[in-house]
C-alpha positions in Angstrom: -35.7 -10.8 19.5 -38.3 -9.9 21.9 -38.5 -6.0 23.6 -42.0 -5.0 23.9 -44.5 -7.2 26.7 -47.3 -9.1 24.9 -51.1 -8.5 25.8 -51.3 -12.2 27.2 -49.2 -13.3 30.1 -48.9 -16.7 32.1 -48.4 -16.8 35.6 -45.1 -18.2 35.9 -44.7 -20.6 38.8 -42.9 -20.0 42.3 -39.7 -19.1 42.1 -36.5 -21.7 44.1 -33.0 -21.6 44.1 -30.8 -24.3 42.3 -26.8 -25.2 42.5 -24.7 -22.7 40.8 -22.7 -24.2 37.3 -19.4 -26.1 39.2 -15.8 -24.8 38.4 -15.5 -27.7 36.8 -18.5 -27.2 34.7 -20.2 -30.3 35.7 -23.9 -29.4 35.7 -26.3 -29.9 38.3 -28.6 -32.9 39.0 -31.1 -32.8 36.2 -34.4 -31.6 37.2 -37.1 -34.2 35.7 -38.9 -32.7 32.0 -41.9 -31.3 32.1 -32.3 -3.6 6.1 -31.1 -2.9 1.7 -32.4 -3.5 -1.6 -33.7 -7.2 -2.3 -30.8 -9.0 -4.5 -32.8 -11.7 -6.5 -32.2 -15.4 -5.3 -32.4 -18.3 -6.7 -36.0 -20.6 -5.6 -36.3 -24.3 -5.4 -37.8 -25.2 -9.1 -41.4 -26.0 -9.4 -41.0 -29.9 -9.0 -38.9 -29.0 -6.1 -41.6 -27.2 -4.3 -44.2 -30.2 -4.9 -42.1 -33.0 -3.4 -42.0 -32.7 0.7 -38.8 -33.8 1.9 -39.3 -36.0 5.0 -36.4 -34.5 7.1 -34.4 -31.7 7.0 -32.0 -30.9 4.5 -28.1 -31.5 5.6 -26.2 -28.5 5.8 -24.0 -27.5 3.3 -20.6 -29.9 3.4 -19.1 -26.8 2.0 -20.0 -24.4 4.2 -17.8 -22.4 6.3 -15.3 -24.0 9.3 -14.8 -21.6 12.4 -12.1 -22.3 15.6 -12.4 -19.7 17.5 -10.8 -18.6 21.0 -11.8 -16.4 23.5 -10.8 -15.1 27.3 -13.2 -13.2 29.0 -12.0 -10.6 32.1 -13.2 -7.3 33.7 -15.3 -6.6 30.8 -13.3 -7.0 27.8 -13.0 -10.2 25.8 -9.5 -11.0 23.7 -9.5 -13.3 21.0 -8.9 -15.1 17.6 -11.0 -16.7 15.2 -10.2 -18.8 12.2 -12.4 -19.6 9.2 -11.8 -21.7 6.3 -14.7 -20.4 3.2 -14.8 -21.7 0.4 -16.9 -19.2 -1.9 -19.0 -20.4 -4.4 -18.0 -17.7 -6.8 -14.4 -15.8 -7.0 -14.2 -12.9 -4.5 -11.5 -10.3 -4.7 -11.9 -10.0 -1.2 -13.2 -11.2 2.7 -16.1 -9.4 4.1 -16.3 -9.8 8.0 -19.0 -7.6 9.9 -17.9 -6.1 13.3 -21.4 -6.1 14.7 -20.1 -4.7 18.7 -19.3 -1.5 16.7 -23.1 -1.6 15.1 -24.8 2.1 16.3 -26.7 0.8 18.9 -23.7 -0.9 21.3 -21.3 1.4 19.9 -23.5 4.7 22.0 -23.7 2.3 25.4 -19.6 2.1 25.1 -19.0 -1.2 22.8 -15.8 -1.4 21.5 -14.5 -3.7 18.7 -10.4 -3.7 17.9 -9.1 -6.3 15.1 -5.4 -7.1 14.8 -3.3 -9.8 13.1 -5.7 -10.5 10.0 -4.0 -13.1 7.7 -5.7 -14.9 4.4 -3.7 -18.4 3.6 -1.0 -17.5 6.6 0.2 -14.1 4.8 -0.5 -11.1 6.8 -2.8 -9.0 5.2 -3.2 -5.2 6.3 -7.2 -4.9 6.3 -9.6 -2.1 6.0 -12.9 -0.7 7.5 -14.8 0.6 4.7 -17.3 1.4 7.7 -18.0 0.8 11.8 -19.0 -2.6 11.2 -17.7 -3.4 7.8 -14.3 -5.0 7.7 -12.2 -6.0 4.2 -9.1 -8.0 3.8 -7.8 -8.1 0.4 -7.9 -12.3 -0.5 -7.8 -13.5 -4.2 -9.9 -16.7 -4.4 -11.4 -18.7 -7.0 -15.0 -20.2 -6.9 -14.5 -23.4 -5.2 -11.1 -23.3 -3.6 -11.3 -22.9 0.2 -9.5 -19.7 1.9 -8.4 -19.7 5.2 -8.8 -16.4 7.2 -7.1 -15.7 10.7 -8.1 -12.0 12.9 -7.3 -11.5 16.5 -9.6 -8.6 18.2 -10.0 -7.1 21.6 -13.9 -6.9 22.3 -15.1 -3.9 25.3 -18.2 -4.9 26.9 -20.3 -1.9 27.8 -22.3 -2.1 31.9 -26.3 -0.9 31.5 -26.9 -1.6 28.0 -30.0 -3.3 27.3 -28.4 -5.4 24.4 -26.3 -8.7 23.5 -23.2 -6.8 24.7 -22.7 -6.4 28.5 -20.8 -7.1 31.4 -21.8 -6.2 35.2 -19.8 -7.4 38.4 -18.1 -11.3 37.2 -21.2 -11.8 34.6 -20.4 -10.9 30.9 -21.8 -11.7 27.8 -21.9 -11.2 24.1 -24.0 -12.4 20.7 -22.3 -11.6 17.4 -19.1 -10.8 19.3 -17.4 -12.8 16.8 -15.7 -11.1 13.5 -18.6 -12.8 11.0 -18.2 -14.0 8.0 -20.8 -11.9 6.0 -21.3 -14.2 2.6 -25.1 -15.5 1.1 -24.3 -18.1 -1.1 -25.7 -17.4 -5.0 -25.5 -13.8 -4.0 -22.0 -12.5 -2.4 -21.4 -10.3 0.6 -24.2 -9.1 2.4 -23.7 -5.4 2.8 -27.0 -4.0 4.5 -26.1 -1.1 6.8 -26.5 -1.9 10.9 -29.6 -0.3 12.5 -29.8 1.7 15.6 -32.8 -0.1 16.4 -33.3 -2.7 19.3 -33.0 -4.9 16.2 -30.6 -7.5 14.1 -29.6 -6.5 10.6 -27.0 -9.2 10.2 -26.7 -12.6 7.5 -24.4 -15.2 7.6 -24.6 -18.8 6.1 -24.5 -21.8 8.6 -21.0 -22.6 9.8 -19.9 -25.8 11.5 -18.1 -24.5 15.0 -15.6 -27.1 15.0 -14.1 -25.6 18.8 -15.2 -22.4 20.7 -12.5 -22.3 23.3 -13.8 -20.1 26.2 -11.4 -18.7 29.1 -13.0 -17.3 32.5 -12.0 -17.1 35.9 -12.2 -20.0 38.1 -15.8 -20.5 39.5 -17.9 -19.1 36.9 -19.9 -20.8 34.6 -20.2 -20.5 31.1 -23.0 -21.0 28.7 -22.4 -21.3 25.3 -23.7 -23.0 21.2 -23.5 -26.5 20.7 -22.0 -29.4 22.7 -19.8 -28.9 26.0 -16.9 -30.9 24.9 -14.6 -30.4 28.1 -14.3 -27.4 30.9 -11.0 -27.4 32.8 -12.3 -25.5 35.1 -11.1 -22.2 33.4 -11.6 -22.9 30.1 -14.4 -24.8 28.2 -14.5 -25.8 24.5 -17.8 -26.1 22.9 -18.3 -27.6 19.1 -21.4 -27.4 16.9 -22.8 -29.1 13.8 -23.9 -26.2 11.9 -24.8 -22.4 14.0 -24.9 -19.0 12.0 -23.7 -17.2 15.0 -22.5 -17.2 18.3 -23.2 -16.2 21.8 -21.8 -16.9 24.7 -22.2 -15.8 28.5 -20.0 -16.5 31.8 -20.9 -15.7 35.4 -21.6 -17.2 38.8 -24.8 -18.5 37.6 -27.7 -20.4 39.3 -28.4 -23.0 37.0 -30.9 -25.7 36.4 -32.2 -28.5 33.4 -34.5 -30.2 32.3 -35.0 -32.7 29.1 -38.0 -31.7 26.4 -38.2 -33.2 23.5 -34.9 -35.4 23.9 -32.9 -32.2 24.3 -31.3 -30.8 27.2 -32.4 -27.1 28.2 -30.1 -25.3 30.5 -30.9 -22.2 32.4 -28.3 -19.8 34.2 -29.4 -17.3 36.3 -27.0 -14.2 36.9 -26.6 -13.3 40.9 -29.0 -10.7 42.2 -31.8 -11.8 39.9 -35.0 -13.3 41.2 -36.0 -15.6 38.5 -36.2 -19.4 39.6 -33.9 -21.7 37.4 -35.9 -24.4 37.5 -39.1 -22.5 36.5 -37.1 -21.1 33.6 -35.7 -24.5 32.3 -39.4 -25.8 32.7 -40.8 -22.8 30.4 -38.3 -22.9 27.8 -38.3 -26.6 27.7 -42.2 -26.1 27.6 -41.8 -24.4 24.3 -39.3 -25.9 22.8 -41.2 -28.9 23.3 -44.4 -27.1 21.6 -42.5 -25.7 18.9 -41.1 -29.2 18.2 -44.4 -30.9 17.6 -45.3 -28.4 15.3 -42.2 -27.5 13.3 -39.5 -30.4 13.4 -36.6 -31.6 15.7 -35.3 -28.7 17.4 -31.9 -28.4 15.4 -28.8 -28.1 17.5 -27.0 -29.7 20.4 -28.7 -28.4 23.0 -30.7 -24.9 23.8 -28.5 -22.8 26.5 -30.6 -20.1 28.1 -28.8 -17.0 30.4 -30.9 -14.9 32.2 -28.8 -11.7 32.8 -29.0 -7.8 33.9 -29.8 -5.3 31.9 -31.5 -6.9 29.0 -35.1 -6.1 28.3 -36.6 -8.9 26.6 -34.8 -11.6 24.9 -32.3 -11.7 22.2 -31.8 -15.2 20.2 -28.6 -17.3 19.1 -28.5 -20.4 17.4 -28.5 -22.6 20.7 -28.3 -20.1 23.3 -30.7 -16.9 24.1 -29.6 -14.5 26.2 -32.7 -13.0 28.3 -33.5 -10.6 30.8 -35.3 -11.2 33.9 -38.8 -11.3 34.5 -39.4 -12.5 31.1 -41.7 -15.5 31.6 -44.7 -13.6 32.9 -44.8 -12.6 29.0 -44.7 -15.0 25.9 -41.0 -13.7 25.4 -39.9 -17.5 26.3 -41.8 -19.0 23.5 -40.9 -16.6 20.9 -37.5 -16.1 21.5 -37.1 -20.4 21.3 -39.4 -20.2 18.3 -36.6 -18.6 16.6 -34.3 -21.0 16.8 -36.4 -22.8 13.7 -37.2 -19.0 12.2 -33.5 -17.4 12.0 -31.8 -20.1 13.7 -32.4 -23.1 11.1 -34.3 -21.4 8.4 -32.2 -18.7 7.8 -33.1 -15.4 6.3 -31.2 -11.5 5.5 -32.2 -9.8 8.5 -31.4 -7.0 7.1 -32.8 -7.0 4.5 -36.3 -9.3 5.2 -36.7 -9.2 8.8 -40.1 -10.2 9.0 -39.2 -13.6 7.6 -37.6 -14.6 11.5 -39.7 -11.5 13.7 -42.8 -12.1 12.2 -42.3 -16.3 12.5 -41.3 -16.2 15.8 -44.3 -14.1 16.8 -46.7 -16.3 14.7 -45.5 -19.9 16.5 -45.6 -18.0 20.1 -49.0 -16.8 18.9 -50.2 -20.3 18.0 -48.5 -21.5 21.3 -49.7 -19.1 23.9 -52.9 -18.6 22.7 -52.1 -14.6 21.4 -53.7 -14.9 18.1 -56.6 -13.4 19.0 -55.5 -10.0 20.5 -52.8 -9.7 17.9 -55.3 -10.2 15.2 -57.5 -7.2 16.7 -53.8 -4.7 17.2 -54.2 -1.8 15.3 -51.2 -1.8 12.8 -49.6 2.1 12.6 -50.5 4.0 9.3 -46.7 4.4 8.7 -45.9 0.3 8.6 -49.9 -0.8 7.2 -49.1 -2.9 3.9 -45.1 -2.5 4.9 -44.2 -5.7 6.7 -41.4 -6.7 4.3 -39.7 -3.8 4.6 -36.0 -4.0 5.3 -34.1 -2.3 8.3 -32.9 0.6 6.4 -37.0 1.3 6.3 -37.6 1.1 9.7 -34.7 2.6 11.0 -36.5 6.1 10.6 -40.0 4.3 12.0 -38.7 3.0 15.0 -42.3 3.4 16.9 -43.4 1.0 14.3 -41.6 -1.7 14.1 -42.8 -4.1 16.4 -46.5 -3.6 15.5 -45.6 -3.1 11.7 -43.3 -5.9 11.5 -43.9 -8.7 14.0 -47.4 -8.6 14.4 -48.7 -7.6 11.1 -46.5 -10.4 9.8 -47.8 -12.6 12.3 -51.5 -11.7 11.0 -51.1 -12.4 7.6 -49.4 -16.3 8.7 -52.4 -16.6 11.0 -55.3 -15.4 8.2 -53.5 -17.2 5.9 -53.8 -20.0 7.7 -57.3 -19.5 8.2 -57.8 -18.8 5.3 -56.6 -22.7 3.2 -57.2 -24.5 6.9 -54.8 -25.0 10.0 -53.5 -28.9 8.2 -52.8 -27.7 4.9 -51.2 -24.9 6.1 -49.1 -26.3 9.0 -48.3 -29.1 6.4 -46.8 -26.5 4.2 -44.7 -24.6 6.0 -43.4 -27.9 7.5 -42.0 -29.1 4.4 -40.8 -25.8 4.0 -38.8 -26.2 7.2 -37.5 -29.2 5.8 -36.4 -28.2 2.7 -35.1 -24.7 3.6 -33.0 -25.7 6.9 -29.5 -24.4 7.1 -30.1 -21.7 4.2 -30.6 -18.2 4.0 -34.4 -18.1 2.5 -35.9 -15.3 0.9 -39.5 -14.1 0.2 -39.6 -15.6 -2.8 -38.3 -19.4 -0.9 -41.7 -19.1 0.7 -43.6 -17.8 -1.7 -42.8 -21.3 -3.9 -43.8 -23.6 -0.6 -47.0 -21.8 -0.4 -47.4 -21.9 -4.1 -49.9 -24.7 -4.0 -52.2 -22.4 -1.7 -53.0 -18.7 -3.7 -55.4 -17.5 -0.7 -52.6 -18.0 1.4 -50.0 -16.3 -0.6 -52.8 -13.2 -0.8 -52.9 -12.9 2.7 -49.1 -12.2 2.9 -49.2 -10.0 -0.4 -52.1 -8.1 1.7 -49.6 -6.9 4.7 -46.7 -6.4 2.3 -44.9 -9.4 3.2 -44.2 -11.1 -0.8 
């Protein structure tokens, strides 16, 4: 997530119109490429650590299975979700986070109703412990897969700078989804939401085996994963492995382009000024860079909206959601950055933010040039030495965070790579990548790939990150 403009900015290139998204959701003609308490965790042994794996590590063929179905209309989105989780210890009960009702939505008018929750096809009568916290009472062993159903009834709030929003026929929503809030070796994930501009959600990788979106004839929709089929009214994404979802309809502008043998699609809501063929080109730009530098990008194919409202950029697994203006600022690069640093290498963020925030801005850095001037910020006296802090931290620090948090992080990656050299330590944290995709990683996780280079490891212990 990006909110605050970066010292360095690119000119971005003339803005031009392109063909909206058809009813039929054909696309147009391609354009040519261009937080709590730490709960200990379990860490690759020793042996693991010294072997670099030379791909990614396949998600978990255990992990959960969503079908989800949504209709979107006037600002209010009604739904259903199933999941099938299979825990790998016995629960006594199903954790799903109601992140619309988080404090931050919630104030701009964000509403989040649940109904019909069933475990195994019983009804269940479930319980909110808290705003976002949701419990249905389930009795599962370790090992045995549980199937949970919930129907809810989502309000979209109109002038809220945040992944819930609707305004005119354009809505959207990230984390809109009741979500499943298990780390696997540790159990529910529990951190409190934060009234920050800021995520303080978990969630294993899922495979989305159908996203089922409903709209009015004549919008678009943008969404994770691969377009499977659009009637025209309803389209039906899938995805190999995503911890989240987003998803945004309207009368878009559209444009894409092919980087890096994926397709990038842009959608640009009405009354906005940004090109759509300038935006595909910039995040195609990046994804490209980020590619080259950190592995395959990992899903489908990146879906970017461009919508009102949002200041800076808020990232999903395969889709960002971005307000306009954003490419005379690095907010491009660091919000596709992510989809590597949150996105495949999962982390608590919650409870270690910096492990995404701090990433993110450390890639864009390397990508845009920023280094430097991040490297000479002054870091706040209330965040110096704190950049592993969890949310529940910050949440009384707001005026820190950013500079605490993403670039202080980002300066210890960036000395540390200084200080071992840019191929050892790019060669690192590439096999770390590789080893760590489709988990949830912890301090510790990248404390053992960098365990082979102590001045880097000081470096991080210097800002407070291990």
């Amino acid at each position: 997530m990006r909110t605050l403009p970066l010292v360095l900015a690119l000119l971005a290139g003339c803005s031009t119109s392109a063909p909206a998204l058809t009813a039929d959701g054909s696309p147009p003609p391609a354009l040519p490429s261009s937080a709590a308490p730490r709960a200990a965790a379990a860490s690759p042994s020793p042996s693991a650590a010294d072997s670099c794996p030379t791909a990614n590590a396949q998600p978990d063929p255990l992990r959960p299975r969503l079908s989800a179905r949504v209709s979107i209309a006037n600002g209010v989105v009604t739904g259903s979700e199933q999941i099938a989780f299979t825990p790998d210890r016995s629960i006594s009960e199903v954790v799903l986070r109601l992140w619309a009702a988080a404090p931050r939505p919630a104030a701009s008018g964000s509403r989040i109703e649940v109904s019909g929750t069933k475990v195994d096809g019983v009804a269940v009568t479930a319980r909110r412990s808290s705003a976002t916290v949701l419990r249905l009472p389930a009795s599962v062993a370790a090992g045995r897969t549980v199937r949970v159903d919930v129907s809810f009834r989502l309000t979209l709030p109109t002038g809220a700078n945040d992944r819930f929003g609707h305004r005119g026929t354009t809505a959207w929503f990230g984390s809109g989804l009741p979500l499943l809030a298990w780390e696997r070796g540790r159990g529910w994930a529990l951190e409190p939401p934060t009234s920050a501009f800021a995520e303080a959600s978990t969630s294993e990788a899922m495979e989305l085996t159908s996203l089922s979106v409903t709209r009015a004839r004549g919008l678009g929709v943008l969404g994770p994963g691969a377009l499977v089929s659009d009637s025209g009214t309803t389209a039906v994404f899938k995805a190999r492995s995503v911890r989240d979802v987003a998803v945004a309809v309207g009368a878009f502008r559209a444009a894409r382009v092919t980087a890096s043998g994926k397709t990038v699609l842009a959608g640009v809501a009405p009354g906005l000024a940004d090109g759509p063929p300038t935006t595909a080109a910039e995040m195609g730009r990046a994804l490209s860079r980020h590619a080259a530098r950190f592995g395959p990008f990992p899903y489908e194919r990146l879906s970017v909206a461009v919508l009102p409202d949002i200041r800076g950029g808020i990232e999903y697994p395969g889709v960002i959601l971005m307000g306009t203006g954003q490419l005379d600022d690095a907010t491009a690069s660091h919000e596709v950055a992510h989809e590597w640093f949150y996105g495949l290498v999962g982390d608590d963020q919650g409870r270690d933010p910096w492990l995404d925030e701090a990433f993110a801005t450390y890639a864009e850095a390397l990508d845009r040039g920023t280094g430097r001037s991040y490297l000479r910020t002054t870091i706040p006296a209330a965040g110096r030495g704190h950049a592993g802090e969890p949310m529940t931290f910050w949440e009384s620090r707001q005026s820190a965070y950013f500079r605490s948090v993403y670039v202080q992080g980002a300066q210890g990656l960036l000395r540390a790579r200084t200080a071992v050299g840019a191929a050892a330590f790019d060669r690192a944290l590439g096999c770390h990548v590789r080893r760590n995709a489709h988990r949830i990683t912890t301090p510790a996780d990248l404390a053992t790939s960098l365990r082979g280079l102590p001045a880097a490891v000081r470096e991080l212990q210097r800002v407070g990150a291990l």
